[in-house]
C-alpha positions as CSV (number, residue, x, y, z in Angstrom):
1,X,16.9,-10.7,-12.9
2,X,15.7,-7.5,-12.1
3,X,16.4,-5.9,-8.8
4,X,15.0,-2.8,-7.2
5,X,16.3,-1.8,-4.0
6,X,15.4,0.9,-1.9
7,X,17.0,2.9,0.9
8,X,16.6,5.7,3.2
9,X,13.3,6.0,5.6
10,X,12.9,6.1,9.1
11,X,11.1,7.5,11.8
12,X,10.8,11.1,12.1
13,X,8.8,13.5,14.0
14,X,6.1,15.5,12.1
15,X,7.9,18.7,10.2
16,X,11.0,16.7,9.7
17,X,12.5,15.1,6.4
18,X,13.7,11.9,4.9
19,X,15.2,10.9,1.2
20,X,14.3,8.0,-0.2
21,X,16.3,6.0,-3.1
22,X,15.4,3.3,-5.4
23,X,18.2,2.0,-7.7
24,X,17.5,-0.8,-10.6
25,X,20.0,-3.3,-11.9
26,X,19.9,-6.2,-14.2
27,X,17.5,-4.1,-16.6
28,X,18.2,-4.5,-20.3
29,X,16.1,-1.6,-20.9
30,X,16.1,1.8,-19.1
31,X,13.1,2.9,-18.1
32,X,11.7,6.2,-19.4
33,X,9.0,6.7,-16.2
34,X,9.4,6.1,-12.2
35,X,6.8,6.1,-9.9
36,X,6.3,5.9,-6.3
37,X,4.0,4.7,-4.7
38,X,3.1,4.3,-0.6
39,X,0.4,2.4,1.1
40,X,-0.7,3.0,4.0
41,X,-2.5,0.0,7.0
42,X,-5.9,-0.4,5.8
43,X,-5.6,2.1,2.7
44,X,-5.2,1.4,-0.7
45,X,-2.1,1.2,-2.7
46,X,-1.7,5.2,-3.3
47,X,0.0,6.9,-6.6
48,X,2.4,9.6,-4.6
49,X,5.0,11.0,-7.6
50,X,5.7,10.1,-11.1
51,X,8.7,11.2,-13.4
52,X,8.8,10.9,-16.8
53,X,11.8,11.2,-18.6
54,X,14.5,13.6,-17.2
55,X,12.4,16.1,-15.3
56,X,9.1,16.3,-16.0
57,X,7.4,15.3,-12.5
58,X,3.8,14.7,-10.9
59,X,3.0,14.9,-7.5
60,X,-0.5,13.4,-6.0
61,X,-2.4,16.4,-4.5
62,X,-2.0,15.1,-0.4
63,X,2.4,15.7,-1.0
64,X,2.6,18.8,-3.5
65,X,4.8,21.4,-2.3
66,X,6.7,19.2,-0.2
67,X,7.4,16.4,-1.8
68,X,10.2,16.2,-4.5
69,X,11.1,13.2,-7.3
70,X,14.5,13.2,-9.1
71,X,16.2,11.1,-11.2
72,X,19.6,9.8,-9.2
73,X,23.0,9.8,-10.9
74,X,22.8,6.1,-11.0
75,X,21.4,4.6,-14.1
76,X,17.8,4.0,-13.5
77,X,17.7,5.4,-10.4
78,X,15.2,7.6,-8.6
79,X,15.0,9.6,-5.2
80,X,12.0,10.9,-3.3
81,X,12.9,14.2,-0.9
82,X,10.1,14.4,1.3
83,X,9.2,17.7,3.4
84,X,7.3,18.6,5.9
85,X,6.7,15.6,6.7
86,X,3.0,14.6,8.5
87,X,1.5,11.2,10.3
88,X,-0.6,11.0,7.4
89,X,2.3,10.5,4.9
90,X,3.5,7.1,7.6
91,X,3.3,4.1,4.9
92,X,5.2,1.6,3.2
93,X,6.9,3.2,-0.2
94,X,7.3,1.5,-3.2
95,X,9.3,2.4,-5.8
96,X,8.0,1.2,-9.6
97,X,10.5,0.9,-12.6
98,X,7.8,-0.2,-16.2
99,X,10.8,-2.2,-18.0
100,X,10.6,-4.2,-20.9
101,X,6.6,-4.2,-20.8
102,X,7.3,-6.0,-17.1
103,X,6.6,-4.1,-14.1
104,X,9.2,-3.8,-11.4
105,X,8.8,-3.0,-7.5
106,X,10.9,-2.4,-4.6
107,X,11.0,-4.3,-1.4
108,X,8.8,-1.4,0.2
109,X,10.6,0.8,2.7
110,X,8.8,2.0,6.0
111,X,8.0,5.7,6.7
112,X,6.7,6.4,10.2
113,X,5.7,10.1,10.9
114,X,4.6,10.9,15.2
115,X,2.9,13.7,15.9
């Protein structure tokens, strides 16, 4: 009953910039932390940003400083700026609502980054 859907991404040119979105509906419970996650052809799944209730964000190490996670306006909603983009950052991104003890997962949304 759950649905995450996710929009934005793209193909970009290295230095460029996409936005991401991820909006749950159907949820009984709202969820107090979002992730994001991206995975990249033959890597594993990869931890990329993390908020935890209103603000309080975490960025993997490979993305700080140009990546940015906010909350949307949207109940249970979530965006992902992302900066500067590089061909290292091209994966599939995944957003991740924990609800209800149940975790829930976006279709995946393709990022492609040429040099």
């Amino acid at each position: 009953q759950v649905q995450l859907v996710e929009s934005g991404g793209g193909s970009v040119q290295a230095g460029e910039s996409l936005r991401l979105s991820c909006v749950a509906s159907g949820s009984l419970y709202n969820s107090n932390v979002i992730y994001w996650f991206r995975q990249a052809p033959g890597k594993q799944r990869e931890l990329v940003a993390s908020i935890i209730g209103e603000d309080a964000a975490g960025y993997t190490e490979a993305v700080s400083g140009r990546f940015a996670i906010s909350r949307g306006h949207a109940k249970n909603s979530v965006i992902l700026q992302m900066n500067s983009l590089r061909p290292e950052d091209t994966a599939l991104y995944y957003c991740q609502f924990p609800i209800g003890g149940q975790d829930y997962w976006g279709q995946g949304i393709q990022v492609t980054v040429s040099s």
